[in-house]
N, C-alpha and C positions, 0 to 999 in steps of 0.2 A: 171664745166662750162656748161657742157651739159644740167645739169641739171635745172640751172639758167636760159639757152635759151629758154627751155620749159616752164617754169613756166612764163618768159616772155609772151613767143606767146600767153599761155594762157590769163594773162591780157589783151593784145589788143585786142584780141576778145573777151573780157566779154565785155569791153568799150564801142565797137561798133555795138553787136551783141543785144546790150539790148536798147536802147531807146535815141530821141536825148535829150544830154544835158538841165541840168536845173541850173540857174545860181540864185544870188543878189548880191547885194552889199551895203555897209554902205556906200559910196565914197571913203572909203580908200582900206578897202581889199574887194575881190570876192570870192564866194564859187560856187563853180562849183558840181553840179552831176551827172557824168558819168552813173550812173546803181546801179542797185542792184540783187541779189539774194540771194534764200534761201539756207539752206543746213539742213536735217534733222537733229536731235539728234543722238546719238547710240540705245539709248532706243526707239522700236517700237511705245511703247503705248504714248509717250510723245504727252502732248497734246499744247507746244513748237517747235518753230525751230528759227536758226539763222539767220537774215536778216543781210545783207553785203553790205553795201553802198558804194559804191567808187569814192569818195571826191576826190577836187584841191582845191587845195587854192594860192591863188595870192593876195601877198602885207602884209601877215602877215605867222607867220610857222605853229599857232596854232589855232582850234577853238573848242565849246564843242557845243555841239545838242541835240536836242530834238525832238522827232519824235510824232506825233498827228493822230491819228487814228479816223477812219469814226464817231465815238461816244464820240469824243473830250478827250480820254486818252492818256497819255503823257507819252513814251517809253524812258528812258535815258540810252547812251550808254553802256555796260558791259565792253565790249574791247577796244582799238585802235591800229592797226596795221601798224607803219609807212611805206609808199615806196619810191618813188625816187623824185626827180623835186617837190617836193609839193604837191603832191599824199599822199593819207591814205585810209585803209579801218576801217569804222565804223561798227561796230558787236552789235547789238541789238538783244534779246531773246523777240520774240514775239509770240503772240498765231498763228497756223494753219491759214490760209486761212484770215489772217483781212485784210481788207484794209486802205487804209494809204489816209491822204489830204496834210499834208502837212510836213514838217520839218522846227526846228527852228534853225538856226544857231548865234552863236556868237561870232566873231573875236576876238583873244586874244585883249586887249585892244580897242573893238571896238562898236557896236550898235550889238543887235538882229536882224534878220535879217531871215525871211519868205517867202519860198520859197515853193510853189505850188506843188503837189507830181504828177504824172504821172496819166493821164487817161488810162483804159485800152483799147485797139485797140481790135476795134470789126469787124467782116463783114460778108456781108448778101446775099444770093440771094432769089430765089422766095418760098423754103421751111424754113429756118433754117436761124438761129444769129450763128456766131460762134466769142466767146468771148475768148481774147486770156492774161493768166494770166502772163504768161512769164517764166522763168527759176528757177527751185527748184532745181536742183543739176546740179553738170556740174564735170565727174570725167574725169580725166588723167592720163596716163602711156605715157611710152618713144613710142610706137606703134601707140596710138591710143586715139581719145575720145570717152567718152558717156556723152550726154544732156539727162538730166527731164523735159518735160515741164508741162504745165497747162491747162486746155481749160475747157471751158463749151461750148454745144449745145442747143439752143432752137430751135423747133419744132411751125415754125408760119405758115402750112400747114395745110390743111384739113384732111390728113393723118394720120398715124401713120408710123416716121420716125426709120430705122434701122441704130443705129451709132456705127463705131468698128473702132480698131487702125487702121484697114486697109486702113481706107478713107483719112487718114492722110500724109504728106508725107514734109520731111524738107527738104530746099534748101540752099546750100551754094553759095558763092557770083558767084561763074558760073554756078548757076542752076542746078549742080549735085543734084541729088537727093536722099537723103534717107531714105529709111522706117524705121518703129516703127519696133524695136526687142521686149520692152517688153511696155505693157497696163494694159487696161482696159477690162472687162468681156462685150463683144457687148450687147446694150443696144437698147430698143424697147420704143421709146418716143412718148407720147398722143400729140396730136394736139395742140398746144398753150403750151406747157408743155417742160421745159429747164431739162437736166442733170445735176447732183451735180458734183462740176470740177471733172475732173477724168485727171491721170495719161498717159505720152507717154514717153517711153525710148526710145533712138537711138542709138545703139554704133558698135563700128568699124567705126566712124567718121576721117577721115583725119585728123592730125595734122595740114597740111596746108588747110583746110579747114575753114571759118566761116560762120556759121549761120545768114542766114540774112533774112529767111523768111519762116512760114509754113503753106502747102495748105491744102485744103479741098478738095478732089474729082481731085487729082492735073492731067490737061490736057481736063476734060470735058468740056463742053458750059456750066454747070454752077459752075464752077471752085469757089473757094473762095482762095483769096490768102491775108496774112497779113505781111507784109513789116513790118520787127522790128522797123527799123528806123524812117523809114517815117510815120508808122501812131502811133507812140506814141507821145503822145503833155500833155501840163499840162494841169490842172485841170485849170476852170474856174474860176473868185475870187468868182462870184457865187455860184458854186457850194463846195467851201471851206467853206464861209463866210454867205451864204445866200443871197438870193436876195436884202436883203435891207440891211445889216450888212456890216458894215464897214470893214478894210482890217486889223483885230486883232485876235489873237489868246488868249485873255487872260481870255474868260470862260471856254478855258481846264482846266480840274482837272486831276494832278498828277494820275499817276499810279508807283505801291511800283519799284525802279530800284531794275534788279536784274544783278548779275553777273554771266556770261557765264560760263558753267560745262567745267574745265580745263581737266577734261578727256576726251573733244573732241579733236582729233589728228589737225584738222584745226585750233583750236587756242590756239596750246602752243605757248609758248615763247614772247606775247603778253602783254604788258600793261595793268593796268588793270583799268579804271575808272580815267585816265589822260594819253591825245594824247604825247606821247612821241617825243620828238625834234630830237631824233638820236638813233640808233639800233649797237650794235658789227655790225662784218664781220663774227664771229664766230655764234651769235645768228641767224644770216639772214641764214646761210648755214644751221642750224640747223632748225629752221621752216619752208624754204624750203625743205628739207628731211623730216619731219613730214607730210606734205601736202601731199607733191606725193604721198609719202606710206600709207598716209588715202584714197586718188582716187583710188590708185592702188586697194587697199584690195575691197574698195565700188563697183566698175568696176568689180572686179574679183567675185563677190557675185553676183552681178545685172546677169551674164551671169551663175552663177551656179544657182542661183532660177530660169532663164530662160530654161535650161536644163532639170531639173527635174518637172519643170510644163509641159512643151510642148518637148519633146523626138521627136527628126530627123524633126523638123516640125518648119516654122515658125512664128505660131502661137502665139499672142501676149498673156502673162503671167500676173497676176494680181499686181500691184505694190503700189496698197492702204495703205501701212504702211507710204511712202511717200509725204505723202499730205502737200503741199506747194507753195506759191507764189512766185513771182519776183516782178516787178512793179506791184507791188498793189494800187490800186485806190478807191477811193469809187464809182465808176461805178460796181453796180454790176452784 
């Protein structure tokens, strides 16, 4: 049961921590999306990771998708992952760092059904853009979390701007705050000139903790702060469709579907290329023990590579093997 609770809390805070909902509907049924995140591969060099949609659905059990990317290729899911109340997470294998416009839904017996994929929340003061990509891993133990996030910096200053995990800093819903344990290598940006995303790990995060917002320079006069919720909004039909194009998806061209590497601990016990209607009691215990103990192990590595890069010091450790998005957007 303990265990269950935790894996719990964690859903509602992925839910709420990543972007406000995005819905359609045929008139009969609705498809609701909560959020998404990435989670690496086990393989470093993998030029892959796994995007994790988490889908409601209202007025029918089942639907299938198709995900459409900045350059019009078309992601079909590998996994389905049932949960409770009409909840499911969808697991698509997509490349590093793409961004996404929109996804296509369709109700079991119902209409296609096109939905708008998330803009990414961006914010500015009188040096720097700081563009915020969202969640690529979020690990768990019965103690404790650790979040991955995303960012990129542009440099729209006369300057040359110094940027390090340091400048960083996450809030949870009462404004606790806390710093990056592991990064990026501090980086020296030419004037007009952005950084490639680069990595921020947090951990020793509170279980009762959620994430709901990360700053820049956090407490100065030129403070940057970006509100998960609040400043994620969808994409424009414009900026899906084109200025003058109609509100269709059908000059995507197919991209080959592939199926998720089952020797990822995060998705045994899973379905595989059809949304499953009902799950054992046995099977649910069992992929809930596989999960934990993949965070577990991921957490407990994240703080030994930190150890050994930076000794008695906390100085942020280089985390580049994990390059990954959350709500991805074609705002680049």
């Amino acid at each position: 049961m303990r265990i269950i609770v935790l894996t719990l809390m964690l859903a509602l805070a992925l839910g709420t921590a990543q972007a406000t909902p995005l819905q359609g509907s045929d008139g009969n049924a609705t498809v609701v999306l909560f959020g998404a995140t990435r989670t690496p591969l086990e393989d470093e060099n993998a030029t892959q990771e796994i995007l994790k949609v988490d889908v409601g659905l209202m007025g029918t059990e089942n639907a299938t998708y198709q995900l459409v990317d900045a350059n019009n290729n078309i992601y079909l899911p590998g996994l389905y992952k049932p949960l409770s109340s009409g909840k499911q997470l969808v697991y698509f294998l997509v490349p590093k760092d793409s961004l996404f416009k929109l996804i296509n839904a369709t109700p079991e017996s119902g209409k296609p059904i096109n939905i708008n994929w998330w803009a990414t929340p961006k914010g500015s003061n009188d040096r720097m853009v700081l563009r915020y990509y969202g969640i690529t891993d979020w690990l768990i133990n019965p103690d404790e979390q650790g979040i991955v996030v995303q960012v990129r910096v542009q440099n729209n200053g006369t300057q040359k701007l110094i940027v390090s995990p340091e400048n960083f800093t996450l809030l949870d819903q009462w404004g606790w705050p806390y710093r990056p344990t592991l990064g990026f290598d501090a980086e020296t940006i030419e004037p007009k000139k952005p950084t490639s995303r680069v990595l921020l790990g947090f951990t020793g995060i509170s279980l009762l903790s959620r994430p709901v917002a990360l700053a820049y320079d956090n407490g100065a006069s030129n403070q940057i702060i970006i509100m998960f919720e609040r400043d994620y909004a969808p994409l424009s039909d414009a900026a899906v469709y084109g200025a003058n194009a109609t509100k269709s998806a059908a000059s995507v061209v197919p991209a080959p579907a592939a199926v998720l590497p089952t020797s990822n601990p995060a998705a045994q016990n899973v379905a595989v290329q059809a949304p499953a209607k009902s799950e054992t009691t046995g099977t649910k215990k069992n992929s809930i023990n596989d999960t934990l103990a993949a965070s577990k192990a991921r957490l407990a590595a994240m703080k030994v590579g930190l150890n050994k890069k930076t000794p008695n010091t906390n100085v942020t450790a280089n985390t580049s093997s994990n390059a990954s998005n959350s709500s991805s957007s074609i705002s680049a």
